[in-house]
C-alpha positions as a printed Julia matrix, in Angstrom:
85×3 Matrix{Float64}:
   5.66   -6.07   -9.24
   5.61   -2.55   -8.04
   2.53   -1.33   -6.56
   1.8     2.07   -5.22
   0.78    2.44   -1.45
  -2.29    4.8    -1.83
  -4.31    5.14   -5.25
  -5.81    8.41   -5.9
  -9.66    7.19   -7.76
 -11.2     3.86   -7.83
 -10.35    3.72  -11.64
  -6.78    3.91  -10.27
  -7.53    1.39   -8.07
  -9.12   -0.91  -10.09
  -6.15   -1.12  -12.72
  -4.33   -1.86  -10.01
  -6.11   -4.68   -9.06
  -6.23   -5.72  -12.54
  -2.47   -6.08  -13.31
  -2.29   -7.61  -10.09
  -4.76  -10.8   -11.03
  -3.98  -10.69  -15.04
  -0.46  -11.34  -13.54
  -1.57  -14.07  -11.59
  -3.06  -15.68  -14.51
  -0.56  -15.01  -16.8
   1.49  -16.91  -14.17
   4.12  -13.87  -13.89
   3.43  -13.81  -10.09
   3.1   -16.77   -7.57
  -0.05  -17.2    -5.31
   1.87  -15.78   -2.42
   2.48  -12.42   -4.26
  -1.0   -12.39   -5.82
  -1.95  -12.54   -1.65
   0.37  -10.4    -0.41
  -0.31   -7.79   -3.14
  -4.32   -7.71   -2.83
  -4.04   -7.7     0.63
  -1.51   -4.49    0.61
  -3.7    -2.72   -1.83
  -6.42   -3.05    0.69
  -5.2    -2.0     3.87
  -3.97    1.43    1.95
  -6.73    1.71    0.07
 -10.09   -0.03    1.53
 -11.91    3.57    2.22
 -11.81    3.13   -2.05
 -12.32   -0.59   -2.36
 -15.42   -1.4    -0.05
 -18.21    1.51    0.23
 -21.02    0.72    2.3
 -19.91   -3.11    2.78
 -19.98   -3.35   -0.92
 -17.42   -3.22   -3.86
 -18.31    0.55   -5.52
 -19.68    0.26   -9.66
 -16.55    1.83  -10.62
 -14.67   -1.35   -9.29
 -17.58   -3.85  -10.02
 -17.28   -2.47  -13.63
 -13.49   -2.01  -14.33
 -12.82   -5.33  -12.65
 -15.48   -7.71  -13.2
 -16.84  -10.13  -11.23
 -14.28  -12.89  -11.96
 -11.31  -10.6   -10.7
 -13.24   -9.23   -7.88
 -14.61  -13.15   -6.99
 -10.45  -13.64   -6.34
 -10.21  -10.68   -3.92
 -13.28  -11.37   -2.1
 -11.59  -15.32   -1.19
  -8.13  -13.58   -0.32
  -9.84  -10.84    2.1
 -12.71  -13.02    3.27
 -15.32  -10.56    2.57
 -19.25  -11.24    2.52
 -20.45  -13.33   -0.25
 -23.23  -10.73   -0.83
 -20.99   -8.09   -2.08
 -20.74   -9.66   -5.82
 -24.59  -10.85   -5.98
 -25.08   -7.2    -6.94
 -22.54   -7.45   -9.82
């Protein structure tokens, strides 16, 4: 799976982030490359992914809260990000 290194708007972002964990479920990608590939995505991109130690609406919306659940347990963010969702 080919992801790009910096996304240009959280919609961008977020469809990223999509393909990534539809993939996943679709069992297209193992759990290593579902890891690997969220974690990527957020060291090049976390100024877009976490605003104010929350996920933005844009992502909260695009996502959803199952998808974003997933990237939350791989980056070991704060529980309290999704309550808002």
């Amino acid at each position: 799976m080919e992801l790009k290194l910096f996304y240009r708007t959280q919609r961008d972002l977020a469809l990223a982030i999509n393909k990534v964990v539809d993939a996943y479920w679709n069992e297209e990608i193992n759990e290593h490359e579902l890891i690997e590939s969220i974690q990527y995505i957020y060291e090049n991109n976390y100024f877009r992914m976490i605003k104010n130690g929350d996920f933005p609406s844009v992502l909260r919306q695009q996502c959803g809260k199952r998808r974003l659940q997933i990237v939350m347990r791989i980056l070991n963010v704060e529980e309290d990000i999704l309550k808002k969702s």
